[in-house]
N, CA, C and O of each residue as an XYZ file, in Angstrom:
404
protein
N     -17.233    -21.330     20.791
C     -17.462    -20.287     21.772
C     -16.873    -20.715     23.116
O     -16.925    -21.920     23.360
N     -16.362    -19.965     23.957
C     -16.024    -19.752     25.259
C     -16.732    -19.324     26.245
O     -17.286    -18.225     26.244
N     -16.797    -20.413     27.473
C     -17.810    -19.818     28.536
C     -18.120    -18.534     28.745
O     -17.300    -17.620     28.841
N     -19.287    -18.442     28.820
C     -20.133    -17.283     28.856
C     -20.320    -16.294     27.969
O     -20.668    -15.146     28.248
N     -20.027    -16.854     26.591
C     -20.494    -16.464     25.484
C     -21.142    -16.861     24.880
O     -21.256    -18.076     25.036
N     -22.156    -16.148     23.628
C     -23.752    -16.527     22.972
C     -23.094    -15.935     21.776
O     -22.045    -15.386     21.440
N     -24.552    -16.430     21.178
C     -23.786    -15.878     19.592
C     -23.807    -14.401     19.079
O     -23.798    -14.087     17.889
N     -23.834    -13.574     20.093
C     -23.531    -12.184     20.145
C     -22.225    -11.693     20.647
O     -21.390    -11.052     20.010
N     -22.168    -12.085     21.883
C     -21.575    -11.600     22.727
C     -20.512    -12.820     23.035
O     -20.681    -14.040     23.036
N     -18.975    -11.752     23.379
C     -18.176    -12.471     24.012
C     -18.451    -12.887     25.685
O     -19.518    -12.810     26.293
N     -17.214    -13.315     26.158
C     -17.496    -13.708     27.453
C     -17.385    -12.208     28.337
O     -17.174    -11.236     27.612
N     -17.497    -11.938     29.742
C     -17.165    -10.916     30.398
C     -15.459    -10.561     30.469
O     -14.855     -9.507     30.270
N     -14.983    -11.937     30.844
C     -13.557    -11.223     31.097
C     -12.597    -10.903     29.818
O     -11.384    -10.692     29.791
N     -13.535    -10.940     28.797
C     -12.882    -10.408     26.989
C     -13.143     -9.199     27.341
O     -12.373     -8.328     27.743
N     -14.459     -9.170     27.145
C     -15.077     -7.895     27.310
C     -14.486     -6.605     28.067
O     -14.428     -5.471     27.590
N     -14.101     -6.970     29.218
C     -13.333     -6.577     30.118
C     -12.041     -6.175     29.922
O     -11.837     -5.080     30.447
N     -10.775     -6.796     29.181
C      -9.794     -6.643     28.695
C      -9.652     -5.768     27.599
O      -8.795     -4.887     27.667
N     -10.450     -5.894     26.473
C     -10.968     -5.268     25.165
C     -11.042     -3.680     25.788
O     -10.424     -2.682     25.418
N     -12.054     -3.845     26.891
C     -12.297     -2.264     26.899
C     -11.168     -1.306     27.718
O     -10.896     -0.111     27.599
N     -10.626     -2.375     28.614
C      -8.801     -1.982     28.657
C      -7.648     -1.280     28.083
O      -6.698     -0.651     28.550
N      -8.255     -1.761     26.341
C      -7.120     -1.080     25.591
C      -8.016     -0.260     24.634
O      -7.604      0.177     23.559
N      -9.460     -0.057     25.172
C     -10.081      0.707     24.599
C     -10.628      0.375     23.097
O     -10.627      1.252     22.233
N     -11.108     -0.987     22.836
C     -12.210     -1.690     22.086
C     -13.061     -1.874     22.813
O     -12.968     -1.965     24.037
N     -14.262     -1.975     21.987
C     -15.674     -2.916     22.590
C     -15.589     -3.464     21.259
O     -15.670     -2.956     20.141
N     -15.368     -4.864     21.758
C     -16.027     -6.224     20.855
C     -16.930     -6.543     20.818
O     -17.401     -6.653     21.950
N     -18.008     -6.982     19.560
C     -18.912     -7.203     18.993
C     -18.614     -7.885     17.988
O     -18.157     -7.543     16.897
N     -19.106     -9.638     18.715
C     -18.935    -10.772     18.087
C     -19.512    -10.132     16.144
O     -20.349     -9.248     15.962
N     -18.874    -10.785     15.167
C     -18.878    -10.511     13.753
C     -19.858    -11.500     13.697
O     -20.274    -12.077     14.702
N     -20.303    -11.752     12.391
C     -21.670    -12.679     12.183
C     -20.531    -13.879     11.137
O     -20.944    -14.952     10.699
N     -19.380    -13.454     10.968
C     -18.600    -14.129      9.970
C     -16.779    -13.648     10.171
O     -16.362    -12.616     10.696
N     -16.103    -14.582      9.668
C     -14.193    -14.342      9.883
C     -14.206    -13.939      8.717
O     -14.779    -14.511      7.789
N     -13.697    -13.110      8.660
C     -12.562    -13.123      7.357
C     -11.418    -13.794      7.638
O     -10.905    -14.283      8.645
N     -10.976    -13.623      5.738
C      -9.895    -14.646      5.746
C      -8.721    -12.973      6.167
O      -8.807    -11.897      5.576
N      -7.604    -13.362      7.495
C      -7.065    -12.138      7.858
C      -5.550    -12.481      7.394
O      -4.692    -12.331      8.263
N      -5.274    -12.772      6.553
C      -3.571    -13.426      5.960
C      -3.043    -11.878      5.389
O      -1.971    -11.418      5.781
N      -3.907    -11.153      4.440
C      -3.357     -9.799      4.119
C      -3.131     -8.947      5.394
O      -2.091     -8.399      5.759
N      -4.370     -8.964      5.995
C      -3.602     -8.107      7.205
C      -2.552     -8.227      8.100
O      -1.940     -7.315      8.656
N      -2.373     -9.564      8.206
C      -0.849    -10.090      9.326
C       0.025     -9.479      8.122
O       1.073     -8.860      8.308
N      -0.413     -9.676      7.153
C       1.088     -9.381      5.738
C       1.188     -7.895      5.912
O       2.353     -7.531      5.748
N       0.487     -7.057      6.148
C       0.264     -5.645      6.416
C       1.058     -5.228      7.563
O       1.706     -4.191      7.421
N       1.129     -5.873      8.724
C       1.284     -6.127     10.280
C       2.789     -6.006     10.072
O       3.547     -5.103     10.425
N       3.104     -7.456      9.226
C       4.728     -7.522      9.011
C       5.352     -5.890      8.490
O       5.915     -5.105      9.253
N       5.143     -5.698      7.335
C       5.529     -4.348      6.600
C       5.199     -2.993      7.895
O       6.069     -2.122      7.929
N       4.225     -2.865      8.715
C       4.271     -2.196      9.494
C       5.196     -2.039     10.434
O       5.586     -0.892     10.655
N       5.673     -2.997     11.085
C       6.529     -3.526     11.823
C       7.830     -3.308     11.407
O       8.718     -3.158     12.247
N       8.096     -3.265     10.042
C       9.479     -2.659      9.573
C       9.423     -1.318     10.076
O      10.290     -1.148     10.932
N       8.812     -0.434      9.886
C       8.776      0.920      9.922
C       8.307      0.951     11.094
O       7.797      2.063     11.227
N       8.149      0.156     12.337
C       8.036      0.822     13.819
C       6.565      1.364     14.226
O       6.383      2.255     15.056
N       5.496      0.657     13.481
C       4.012      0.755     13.511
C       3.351     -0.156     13.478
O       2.333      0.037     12.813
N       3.449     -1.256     13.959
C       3.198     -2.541     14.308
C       1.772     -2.234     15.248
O       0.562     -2.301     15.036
N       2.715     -1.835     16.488
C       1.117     -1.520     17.504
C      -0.091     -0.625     16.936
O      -1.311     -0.642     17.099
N       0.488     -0.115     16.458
C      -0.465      1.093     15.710
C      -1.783      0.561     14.877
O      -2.963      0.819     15.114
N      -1.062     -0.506     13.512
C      -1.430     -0.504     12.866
C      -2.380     -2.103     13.142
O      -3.347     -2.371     12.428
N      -1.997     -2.865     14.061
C      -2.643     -4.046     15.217
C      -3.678     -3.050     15.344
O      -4.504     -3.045     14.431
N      -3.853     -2.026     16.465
C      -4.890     -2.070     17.000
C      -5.866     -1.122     16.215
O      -7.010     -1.205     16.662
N      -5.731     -0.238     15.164
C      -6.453     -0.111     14.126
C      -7.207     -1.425     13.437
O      -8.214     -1.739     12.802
N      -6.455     -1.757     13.799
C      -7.531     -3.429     12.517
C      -8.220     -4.795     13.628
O      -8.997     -5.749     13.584
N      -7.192     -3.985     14.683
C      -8.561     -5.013     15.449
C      -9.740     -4.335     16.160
O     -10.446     -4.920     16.981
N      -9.906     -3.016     15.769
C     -10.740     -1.933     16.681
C     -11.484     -2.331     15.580
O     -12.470     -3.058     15.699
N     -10.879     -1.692     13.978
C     -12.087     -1.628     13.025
C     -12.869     -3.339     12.518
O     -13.810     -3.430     11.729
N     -12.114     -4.650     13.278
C     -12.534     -5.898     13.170
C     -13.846     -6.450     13.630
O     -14.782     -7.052     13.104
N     -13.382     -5.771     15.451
C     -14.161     -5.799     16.458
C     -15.190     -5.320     16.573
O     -16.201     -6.000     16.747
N     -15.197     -3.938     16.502
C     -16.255     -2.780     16.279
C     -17.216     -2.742     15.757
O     -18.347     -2.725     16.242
N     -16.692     -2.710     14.029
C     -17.458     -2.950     12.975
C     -18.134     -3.802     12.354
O     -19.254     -3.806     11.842
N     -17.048     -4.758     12.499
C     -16.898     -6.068     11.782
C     -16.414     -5.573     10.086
O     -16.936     -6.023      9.066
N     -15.118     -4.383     10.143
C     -14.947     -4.432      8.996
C     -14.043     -5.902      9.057
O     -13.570     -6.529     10.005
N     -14.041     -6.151      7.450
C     -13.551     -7.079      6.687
C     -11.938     -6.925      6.069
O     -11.571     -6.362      5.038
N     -11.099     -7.678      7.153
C      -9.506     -7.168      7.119
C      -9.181     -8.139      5.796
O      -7.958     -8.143      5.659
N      -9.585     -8.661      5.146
C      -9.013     -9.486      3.901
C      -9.309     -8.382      2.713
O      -8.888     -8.650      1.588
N     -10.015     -7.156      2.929
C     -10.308     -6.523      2.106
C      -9.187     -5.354      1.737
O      -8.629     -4.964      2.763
N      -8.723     -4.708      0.548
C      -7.744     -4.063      0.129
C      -7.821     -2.582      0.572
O      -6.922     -1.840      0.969
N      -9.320     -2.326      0.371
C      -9.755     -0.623      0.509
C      -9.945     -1.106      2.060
O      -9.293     -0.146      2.470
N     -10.222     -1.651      3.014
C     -10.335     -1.703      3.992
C      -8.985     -1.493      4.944
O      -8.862     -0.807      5.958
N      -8.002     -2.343      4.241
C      -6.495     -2.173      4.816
C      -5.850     -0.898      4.219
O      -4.876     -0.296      4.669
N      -6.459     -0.652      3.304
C      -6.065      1.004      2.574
C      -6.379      1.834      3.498
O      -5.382      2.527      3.695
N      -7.551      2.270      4.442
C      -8.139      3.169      4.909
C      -7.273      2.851      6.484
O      -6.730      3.872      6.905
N      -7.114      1.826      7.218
C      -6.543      1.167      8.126
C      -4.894      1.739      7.581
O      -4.879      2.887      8.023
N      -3.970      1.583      7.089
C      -3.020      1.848      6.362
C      -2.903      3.315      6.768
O      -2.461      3.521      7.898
N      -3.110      3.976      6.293
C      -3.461      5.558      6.104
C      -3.815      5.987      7.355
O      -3.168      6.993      7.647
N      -4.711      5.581      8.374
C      -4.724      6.204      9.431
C      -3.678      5.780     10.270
O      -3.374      6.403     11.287
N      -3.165      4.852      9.936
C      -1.930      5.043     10.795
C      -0.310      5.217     10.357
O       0.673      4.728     10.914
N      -0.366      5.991      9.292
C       0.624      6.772      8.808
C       1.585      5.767      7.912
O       2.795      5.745      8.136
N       1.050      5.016      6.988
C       1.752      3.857      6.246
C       1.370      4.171      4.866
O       0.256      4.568      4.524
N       2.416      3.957      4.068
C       2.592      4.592      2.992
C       1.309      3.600      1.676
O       1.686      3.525      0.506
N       0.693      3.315      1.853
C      -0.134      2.708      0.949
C       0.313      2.552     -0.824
O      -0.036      1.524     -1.405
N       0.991      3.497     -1.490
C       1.243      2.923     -2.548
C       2.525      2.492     -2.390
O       3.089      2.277     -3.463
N       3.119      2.310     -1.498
C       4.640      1.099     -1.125
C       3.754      0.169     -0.608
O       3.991     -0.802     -1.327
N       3.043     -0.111      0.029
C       2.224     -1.400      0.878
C       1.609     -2.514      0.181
O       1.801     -3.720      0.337
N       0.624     -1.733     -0.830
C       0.123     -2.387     -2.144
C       0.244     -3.048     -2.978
O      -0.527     -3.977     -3.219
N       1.508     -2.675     -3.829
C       2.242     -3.776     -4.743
C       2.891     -4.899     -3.901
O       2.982     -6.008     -4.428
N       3.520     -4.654     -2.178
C       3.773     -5.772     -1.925
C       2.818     -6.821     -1.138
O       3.271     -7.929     -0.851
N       1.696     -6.516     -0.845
C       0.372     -6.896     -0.689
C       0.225     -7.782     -1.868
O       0.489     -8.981     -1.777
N      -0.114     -7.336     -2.782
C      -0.885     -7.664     -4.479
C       0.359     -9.121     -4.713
O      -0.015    -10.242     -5.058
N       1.599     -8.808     -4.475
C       3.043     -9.995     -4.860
C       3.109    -10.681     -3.519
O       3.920    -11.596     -3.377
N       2.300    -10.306     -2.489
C       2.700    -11.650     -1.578
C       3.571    -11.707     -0.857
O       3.720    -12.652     -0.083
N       4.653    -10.342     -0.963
C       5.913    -10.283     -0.319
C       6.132    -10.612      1.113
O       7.298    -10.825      1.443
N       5.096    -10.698      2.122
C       5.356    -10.888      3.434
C       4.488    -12.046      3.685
O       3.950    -12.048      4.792
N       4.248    -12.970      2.952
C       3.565    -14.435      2.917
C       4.084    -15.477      3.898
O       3.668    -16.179      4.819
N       5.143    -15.234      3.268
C       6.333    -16.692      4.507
C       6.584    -15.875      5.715
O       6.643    -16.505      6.771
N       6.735    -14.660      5.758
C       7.058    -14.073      7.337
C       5.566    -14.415      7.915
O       5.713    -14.857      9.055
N       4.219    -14.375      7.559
C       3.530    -14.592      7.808
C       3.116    -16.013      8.541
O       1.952    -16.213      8.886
């Protein structure tokens, strides 16, 4: 943890920034493992949805505490920001953006 944070809460000047780009963070009780989603990030990023599809998964990270290692989670994340999910999937499932990772 970082000054002036507890095991809830981040510090103020996170807090502060977060709500900048229009998150409120709410420390998770646990990480996921986030390697599929940077692999998601990459493939987004081909197609010019990089930012998009970043701050979808760190809103629904932050927020929720959904779980970005999860498939239906990056499915639903995927989809709202206009990414083709059955092209995303098989290269998700093969690993294809592992080493760009």
């Amino acid at each position: 943890m970082f000054e002036g944070e507890t095991e809830t809460e981040l510090n103020p000047a996170m807090q502060e920034r977060a709500r900048g780009v229009g998150v409120v963070m709410r420390r998770p009780r646990w990480s996921p493992n986030t390697m599929l989603a940077h692999e998601a990030t990459v493939y987004a990023k081909e197609r010019g949805l990089d930012g998009e599809f970043h701050h979808a998964a760190a809103g629904a990270y932050w927020e929720t505490g959904a779980d970005l290692g999860s498939l239906d989670i990056l499915q639903g994340i995927a989809g709202r920001c206009g990414l083709n999910w059955a092209e995303l999937s098989p290269l998700l499932e093969s690993r294809r953006y592992r080493d760009a990772v």
